[in-house]
N, C-alpha and C positions, 0 to 999 in steps of 0.2 A: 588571634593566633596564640597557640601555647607560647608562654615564655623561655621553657624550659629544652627549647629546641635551640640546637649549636651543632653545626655543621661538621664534622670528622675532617678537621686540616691536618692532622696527625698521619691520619691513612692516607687523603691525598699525598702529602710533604712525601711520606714512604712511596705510593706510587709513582710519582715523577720520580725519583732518584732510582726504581729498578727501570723504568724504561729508556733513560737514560743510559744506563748501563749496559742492558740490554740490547740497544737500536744504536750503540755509539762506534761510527765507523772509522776512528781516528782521529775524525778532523771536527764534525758537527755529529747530529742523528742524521738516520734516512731510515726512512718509512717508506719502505714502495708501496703504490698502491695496488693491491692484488698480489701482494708478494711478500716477500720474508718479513722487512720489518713491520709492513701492517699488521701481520700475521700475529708476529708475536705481541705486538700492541694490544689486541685483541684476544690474546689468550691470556695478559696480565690481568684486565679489568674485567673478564669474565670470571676468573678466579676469585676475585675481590667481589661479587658480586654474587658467588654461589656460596661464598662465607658468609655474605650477608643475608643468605635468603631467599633472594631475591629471583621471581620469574624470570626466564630466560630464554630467549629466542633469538632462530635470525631467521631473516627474509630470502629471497631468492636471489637477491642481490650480494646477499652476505650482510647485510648490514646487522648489528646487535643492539636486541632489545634488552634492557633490564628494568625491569618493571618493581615496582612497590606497590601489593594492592591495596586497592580503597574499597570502601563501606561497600558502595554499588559500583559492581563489575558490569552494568550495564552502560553509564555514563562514560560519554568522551574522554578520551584522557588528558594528562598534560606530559608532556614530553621536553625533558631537559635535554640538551645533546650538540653533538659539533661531532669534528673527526678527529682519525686518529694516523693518516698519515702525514707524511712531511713531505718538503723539495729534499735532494740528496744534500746531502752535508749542511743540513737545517739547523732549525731550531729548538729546543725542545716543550714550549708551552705552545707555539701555534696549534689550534684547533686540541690535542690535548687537555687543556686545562678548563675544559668546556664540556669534556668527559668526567674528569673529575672532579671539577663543581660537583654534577647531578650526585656522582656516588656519595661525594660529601653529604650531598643534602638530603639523600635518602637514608643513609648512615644515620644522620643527627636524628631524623624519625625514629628511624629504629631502635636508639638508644632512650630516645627520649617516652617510645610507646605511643608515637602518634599513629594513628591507624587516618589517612585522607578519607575525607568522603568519595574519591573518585583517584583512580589507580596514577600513578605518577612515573613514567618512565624514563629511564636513562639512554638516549643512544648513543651509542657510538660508529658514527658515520661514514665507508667508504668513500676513497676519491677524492678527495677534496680538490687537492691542488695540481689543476687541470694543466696549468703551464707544465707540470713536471711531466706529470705521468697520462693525464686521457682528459680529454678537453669537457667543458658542460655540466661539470658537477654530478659524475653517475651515481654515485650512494643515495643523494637526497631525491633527485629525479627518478630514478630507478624505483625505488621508495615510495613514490606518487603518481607512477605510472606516467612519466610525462618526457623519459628518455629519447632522444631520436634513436632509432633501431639501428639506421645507417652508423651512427657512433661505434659500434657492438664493434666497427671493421680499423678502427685508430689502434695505430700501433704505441707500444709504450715506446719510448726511444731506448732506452737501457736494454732492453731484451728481444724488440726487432717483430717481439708476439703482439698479437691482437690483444683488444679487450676482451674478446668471446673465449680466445684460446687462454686466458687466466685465471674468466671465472669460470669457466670449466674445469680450468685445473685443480681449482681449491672447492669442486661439487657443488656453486654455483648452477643458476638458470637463466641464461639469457633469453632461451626460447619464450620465459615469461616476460622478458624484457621488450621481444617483439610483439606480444599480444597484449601490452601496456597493461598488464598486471600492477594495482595500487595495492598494497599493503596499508598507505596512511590515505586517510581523504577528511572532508571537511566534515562527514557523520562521525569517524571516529576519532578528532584529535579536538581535543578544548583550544589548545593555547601550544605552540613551541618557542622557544626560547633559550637563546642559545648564547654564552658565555664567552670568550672569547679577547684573546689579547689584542689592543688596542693597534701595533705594528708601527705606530709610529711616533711621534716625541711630545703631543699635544698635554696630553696627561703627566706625563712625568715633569715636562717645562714647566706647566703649572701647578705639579705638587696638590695634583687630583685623584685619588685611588680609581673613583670608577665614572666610567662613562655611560650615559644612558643613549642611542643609538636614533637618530629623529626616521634615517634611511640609508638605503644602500647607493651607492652612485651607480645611474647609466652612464653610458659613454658613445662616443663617436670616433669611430680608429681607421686609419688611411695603412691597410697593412702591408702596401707597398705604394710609396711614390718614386719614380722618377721625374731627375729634372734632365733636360740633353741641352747641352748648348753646344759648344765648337774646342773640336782637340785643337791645339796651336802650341806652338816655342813658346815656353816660359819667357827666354829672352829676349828673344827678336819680335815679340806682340804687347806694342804701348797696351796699355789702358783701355784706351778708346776704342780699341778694336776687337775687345777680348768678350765674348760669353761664356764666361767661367761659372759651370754649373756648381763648383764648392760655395763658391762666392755667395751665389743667390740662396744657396740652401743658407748659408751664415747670414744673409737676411733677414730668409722667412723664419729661422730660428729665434731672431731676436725680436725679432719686432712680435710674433709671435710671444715669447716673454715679456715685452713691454704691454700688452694688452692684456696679460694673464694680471701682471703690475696691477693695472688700473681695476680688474678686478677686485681685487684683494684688498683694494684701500678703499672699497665700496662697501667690504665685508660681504662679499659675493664668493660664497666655496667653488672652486673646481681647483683640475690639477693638469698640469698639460709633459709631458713628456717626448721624446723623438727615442724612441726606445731601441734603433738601430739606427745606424750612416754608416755609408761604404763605398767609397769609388770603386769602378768598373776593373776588371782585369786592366784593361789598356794605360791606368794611371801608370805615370810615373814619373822622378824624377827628372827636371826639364819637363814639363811636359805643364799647357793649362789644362787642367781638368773639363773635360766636355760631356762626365757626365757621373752622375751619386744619385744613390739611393736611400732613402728613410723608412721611417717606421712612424705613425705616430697615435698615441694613444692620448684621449681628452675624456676626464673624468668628472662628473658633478653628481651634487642630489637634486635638480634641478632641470627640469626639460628645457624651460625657457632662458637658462645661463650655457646649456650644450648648445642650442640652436643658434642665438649670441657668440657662440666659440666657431662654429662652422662658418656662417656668415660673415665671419672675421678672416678665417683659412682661407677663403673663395677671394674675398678682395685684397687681400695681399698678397696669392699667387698671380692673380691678372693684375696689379700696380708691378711685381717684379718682373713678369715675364714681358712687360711692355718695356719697361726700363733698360730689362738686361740682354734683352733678344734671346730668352731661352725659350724651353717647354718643359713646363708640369705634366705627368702622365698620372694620375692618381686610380691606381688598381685594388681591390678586396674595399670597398668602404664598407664598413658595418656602425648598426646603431642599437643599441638596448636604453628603453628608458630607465630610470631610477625606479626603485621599489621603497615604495615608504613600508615604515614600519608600524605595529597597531598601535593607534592612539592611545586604546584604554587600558592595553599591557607597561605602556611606555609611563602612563602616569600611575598607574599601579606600580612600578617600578620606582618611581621617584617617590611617592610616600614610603614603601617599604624601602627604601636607601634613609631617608628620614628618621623612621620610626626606630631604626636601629644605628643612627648616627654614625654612617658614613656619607660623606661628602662626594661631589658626584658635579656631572657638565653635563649637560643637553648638547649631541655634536652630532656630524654625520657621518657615517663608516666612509673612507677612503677607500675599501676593495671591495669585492664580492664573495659572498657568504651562503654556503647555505640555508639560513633563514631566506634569503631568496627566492627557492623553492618551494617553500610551505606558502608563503605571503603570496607568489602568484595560483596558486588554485585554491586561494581562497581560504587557505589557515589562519589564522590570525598568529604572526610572529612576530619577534620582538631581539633586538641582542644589546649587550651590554659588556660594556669593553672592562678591562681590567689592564689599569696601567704597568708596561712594560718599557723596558730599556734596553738600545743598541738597536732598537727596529725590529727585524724581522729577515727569514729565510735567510740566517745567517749564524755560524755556531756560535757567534756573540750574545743571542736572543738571550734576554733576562728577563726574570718576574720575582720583585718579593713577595715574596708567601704570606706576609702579613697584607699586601693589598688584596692579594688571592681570599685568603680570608673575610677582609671583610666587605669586599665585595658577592663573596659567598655568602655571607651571612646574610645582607640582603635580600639576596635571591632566594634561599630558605625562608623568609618574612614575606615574600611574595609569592613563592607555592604553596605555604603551607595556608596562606587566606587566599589562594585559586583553586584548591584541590578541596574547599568547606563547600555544602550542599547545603542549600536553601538561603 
């Protein structure tokens, strides 16, 4: 690989501080997706991208291509990219700084005269963050033709519109979205690879710039449990006689933690959360609890440590509902397995982290990404965290620029020897 390639952190460093500016709602950013601040997110870096040169498209989805050509326009590409909206009152490197990698590193080409054997593109990817705004990752699926149609009818919460009625607003085509229109497939993409801050404290605790990514985690989620047991007098119902559905839920919630415990000290990843609880209108003051509701969300990179997690959920709702004379109702369960990541981008990755001496952890992503997308129809994808601080979907979200860097630098060491022929 040319030595003489270095990545434009100057142009990034300026790009983050206008979108910041730009997309800053008082409190954090917000980046709708299909809507103003995406909007403008995507008029910044395609700006930055027709200074540079660089081919330019978008898809029917809306999503944005920026491309840097290679030697032969005939060969697969590679494709650098992430998204570019946010949750409201966000953060400002989630999925961003995975936009601007790529321009960095097509930037450093371009200054440097490197021409790839094979064209290297930048996306920038609608949708992301499905919690906020439309569920399933529409930019990347959409992208791959691999959308459910039915989605096209999810309303965004903020605006009350559909996803069809948005991206028609902004001259979008969803109609190609029901006739599973691919834009990217396995004929036309080498390699994606995608950039991405870390979200939570691994890396910075340990005083590691970047991370190389082993998988994405499945999960197993109970998106609504009821437990019922029996209304009664707070004061006039001993002990003995009570089915206090709070009680049991404070059970299954700990013991539930003690088992996640026993994992961790095995060195076994997962992650378990109760991501809602909520007594019934009838709670109240005076009153035993007879009946709550949860949420609960169980995450790993591992199918055989989820299965493990379930198997443990099932025997401690039947040990407490025997114990306590309640009932579990568990309604919406859902399962996705983990999606690994490609082996030989992943160790392609760790020699170019090497070769240009930054330091680095073999981990597993804690969320879902779109490299997910690509890697299930058969892309070969890959991502690579960049340690950040304060977490994540939160206006506290931080990244230094010099991790940004030279974890960018890396990643320009590993496209510029994926994008060589022969």
């Amino acid at each position: 690989m040319p030595t003489n390639i270095r990545p434009d952190i100057a142009m990034a460093s300026r790009l983050f501080d206008a979108l910041r500016e730009q997309t800053f709602d008082g409190v954090g950013v917000t980046r709708e997706a299909f809507g103003r601040g995406e909007e403008i997110a995507h008029a910044l870096v395609r700006a930055e991208a027709e200074a540079l040169g660089l081919e330019i498209h978008n898809d029917h989805a809306g999503n944005l291509y920026m491309t840097l050509a290679g030697a032969d326009r005939g060969l697969k590409r590679i494709i650098l990219g992430s998204h570019l909206d946010s949750v409201p009152q966000g953060g400002n490197y989630d999925g961003a700084a995975g936009v601007l990698c790529g321009l960095a590193v097509v930037a450093g080409m371009r200054q440097a005269g490197f021409v790839p054997g094979r064209d290297i593109t930048v996306m920038a990817i609608r949708a992301e963050e499905g919690g906020a705004w439309f569920p399933n990752l529409p930019g990347s699926r959409m992208a791959l033709g691999t959308y459910p149609a039915e989605n096209l009818q999810a309303k965004r919460k903020d605006s009350g519109q559909t996803l069809e009625h948005h991206m028609r607003e902004l001259g979008f085509d969803p109609d190609a979205v029901r006739a599973g229109r691919a834009e990217l497939t396995p004929d036309n993409v080498q390699a994606y690879l995608e950039l991405h801050i870390e979200q939570g404290p691994v890396l910075d605790t340990e005083e590691i710039p970047m991370g190389i990514v082993t998988a994405l985690p499945g999960n197993r989620r109970i998106r609504l449990g009821t437990i019922r047991g029996e209304w009664n007098h707070s004061g006039a119902t001993p002990r003995r006689y009570r089915h206090d559905a709070a009680l049991a839920l404070a059970e299954f919630a700990h013991r539930l933690d003690q088992f996640w415990g026993g994992l961790e000290a095995e060195g076994v990843p997962m992650v378990c959360t109760f991501c809602t609880i909520a007594t019934s209108d009838q709670a109240g003051f005076g009153k035993v609890p007879g009946e709550i509701a949860f949420s609960l969300d169980l995450r790993a990179p591992e199918v055989a440590t989820l299965e493990r997690a379930v198997a443990e959920v099932d025997r401690l709702i039947a040990e407490i509902e025997a114990s306590r004379g309640v009932a579990f109702t568990l309604t919406g369960r859902q399962q996705a397995d983990p999606t690994p990541m490609d082996a030989g981008i992943r160790e392609a990755m760790r020699l170019a982290a090497e070769a240009v001496g930054t330091p680095y952890k073999i981990m597993p992503s804690g969320g879902g990404h779109d490299a997910a997308s690509f890697a299930q129809v058969g892309i070969p994808a890959a991502m690579v965290f960049v340690r950040n601080q304060n977490g994540s979907h939160t206006p506290l979200e931080a990244m230094r620029i010099e991790d940004f860097a030279a974890t960018t630098t890396a990643i320009a060491h590993w496209a510029a020897a994926a994008a060589r022929v022969g």
